[in-house]
Every structure is written in structure tokens, then in C-alpha cells.
C-alpha positions in Angstrom: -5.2 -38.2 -182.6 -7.9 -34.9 -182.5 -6.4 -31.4 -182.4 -7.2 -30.0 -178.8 -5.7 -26.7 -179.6 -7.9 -24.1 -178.1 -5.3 -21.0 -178.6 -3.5 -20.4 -182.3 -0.8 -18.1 -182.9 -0.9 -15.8 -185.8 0.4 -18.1 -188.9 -1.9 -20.9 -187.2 -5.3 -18.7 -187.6 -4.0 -17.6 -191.3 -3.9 -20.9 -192.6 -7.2 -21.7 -190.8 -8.5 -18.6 -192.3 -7.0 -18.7 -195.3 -6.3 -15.2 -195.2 -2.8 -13.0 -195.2 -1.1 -11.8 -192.1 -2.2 -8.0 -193.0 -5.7 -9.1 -192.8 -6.0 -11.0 -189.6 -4.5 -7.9 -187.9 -6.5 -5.7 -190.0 -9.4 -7.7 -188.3 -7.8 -7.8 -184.8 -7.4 -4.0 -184.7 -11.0 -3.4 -185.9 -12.2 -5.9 -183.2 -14.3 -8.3 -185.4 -11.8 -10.8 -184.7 -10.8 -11.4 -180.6 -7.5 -12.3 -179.4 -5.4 -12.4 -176.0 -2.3 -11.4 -175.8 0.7 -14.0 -173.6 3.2 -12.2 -172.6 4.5 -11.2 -176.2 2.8 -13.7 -178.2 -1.2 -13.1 -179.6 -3.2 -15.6 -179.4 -6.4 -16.1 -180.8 -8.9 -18.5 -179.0 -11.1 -21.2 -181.1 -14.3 -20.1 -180.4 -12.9 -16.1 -181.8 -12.3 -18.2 -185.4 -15.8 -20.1 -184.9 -17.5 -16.4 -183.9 -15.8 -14.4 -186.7 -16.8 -17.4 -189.3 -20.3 -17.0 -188.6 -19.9 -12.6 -188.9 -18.7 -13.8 -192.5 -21.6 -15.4 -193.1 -24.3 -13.5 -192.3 -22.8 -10.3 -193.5 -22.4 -12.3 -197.1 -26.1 -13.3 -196.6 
């Protein structure tokens, strides 16, 4: 079965990201890492983790 998710909470783009809570809002709030907000819950679409992957790699080129 493939994973169709397209939006992850929080936790979901930590353990993607292997990075702590404090630093995926750290990267919300400076805007290198997008997210939409439903209702009260933030979401942060695939193609925000694919974009902010590829920032990581050029700037540690």
C-alpha cells in the first residue's frame, strides 16, 4: 500500500525531517519552510518538505 499523504501535521514532518518540534517552527516562522493552517491544525504540504530539502542542500553546497 503507497503513502498518498499530501498534508503532515507537525510530529509527522519531525520524524520526516528528523528534526525537533522547536525547529520546524523555528523554520515555519522564518518562512523557509511553508505550511497551511486547518482550522487549528498546521499542516505542512509534501512538496514544502521536498522544496525545503533541496534549500538544505544547496545552502550545504
Amino acid at each position: 500500500m503507497a503513502d498518498d499523504t499530501q498534508l503532515y501535521r507537525v510530529p509527522d514532518a519531525m520524524q520526516k525531517l528528523r528534526m525537533s518540534r522547536s525547529v520546524i517552527y523555528e523554520q515555519l516562522r522564518s518562512g523557509r519552510l511553508r505550511s497551511v493552517k486547518q482550522g487549528r491544525c498546521r499542516l505542512i504540504p509534501e512538496s514544502a518538505l521536498a522544496e525545503y530539502i533541496v534549500l538544505l542542500q544547496r545552502e550545504a553546497s
